[in-house]
N, C-alpha and C positions, 0 to 999 in steps of 0.2 A: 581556186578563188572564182567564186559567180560573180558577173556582172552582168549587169540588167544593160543593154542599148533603144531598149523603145517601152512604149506603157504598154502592158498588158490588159487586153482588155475584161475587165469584170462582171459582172452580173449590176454592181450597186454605182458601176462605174467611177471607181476608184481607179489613180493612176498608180502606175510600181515611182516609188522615188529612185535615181539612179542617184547612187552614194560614189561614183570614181566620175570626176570632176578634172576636166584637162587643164592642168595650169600650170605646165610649163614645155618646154615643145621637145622635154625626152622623156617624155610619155603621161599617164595620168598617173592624178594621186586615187587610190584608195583609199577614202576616207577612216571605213570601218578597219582597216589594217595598222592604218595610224594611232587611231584611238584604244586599240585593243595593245599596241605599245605604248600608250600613254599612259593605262593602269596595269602596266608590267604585265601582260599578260606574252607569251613566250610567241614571237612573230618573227617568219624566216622570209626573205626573198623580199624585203621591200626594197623598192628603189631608191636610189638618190635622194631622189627629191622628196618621197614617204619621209625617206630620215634627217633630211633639213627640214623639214615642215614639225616633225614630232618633238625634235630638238630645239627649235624655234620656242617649242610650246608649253616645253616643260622649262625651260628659261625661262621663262614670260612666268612659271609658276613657282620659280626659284626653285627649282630641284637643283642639287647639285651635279655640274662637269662629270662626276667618275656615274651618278647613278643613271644622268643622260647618253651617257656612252654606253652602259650597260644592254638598258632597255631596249636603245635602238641599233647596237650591235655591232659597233666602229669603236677606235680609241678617243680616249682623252683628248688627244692633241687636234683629231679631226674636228670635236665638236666646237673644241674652244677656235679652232680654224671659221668654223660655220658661223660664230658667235662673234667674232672678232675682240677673242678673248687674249688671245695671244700676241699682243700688238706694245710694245714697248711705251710709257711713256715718253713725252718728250724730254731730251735734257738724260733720258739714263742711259747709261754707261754700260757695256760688259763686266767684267771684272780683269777680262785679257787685254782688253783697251785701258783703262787706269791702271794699270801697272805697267802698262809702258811709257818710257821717260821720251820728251822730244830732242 
């Protein structure tokens, strides 16, 4: 993976845009790494925070749980963890808790 840290300087003096963007403080994201998991494209080694942010984004675009876990390459249960999907209503029950008598 290339990343650009300063502009290159040009002839028509154009700057390089840097696409890895530090936002959060266990390392940067790669933008272009994210996006290229966003249209399933096959992306290995992204970080953490790459696959809360890709995940973040494909939810925001109603993909589904199993094809956000696919793309960005952790299970089901992490995304819906990410998502705070996983989170009980109020007032529900187990099925091991109602069936025990007080």
């Amino acid at each position: 993976m290339i990343r650009a840290n300063r502009a290159v300087h040009c002839p028509e003096r154009r700057r390089y845009v840097d696409t890895a963007r530090p936002t959060s403080t266990d390392g940067l994201i790669d933008n272009i790494a994210v996006e290229r998991a966003l249209n399933g494209e096959p992306v290995e080694g992204l970080t953490e925070a790459e696959q809360q942010l890709a995940a973040r984004l494909l939810h925001a675009n109603n993909t589904a749980v199993a094809v956000i876990a696919r793309r960005v390459g952790v299970g089901e249960s992490r995304v819906k963890t990410w998502l705070g999907l996983n989170k009980k209503p109020a007032g529900t029950r187990c099925a091991s808790e109602s069936a025990r008598t007080p």
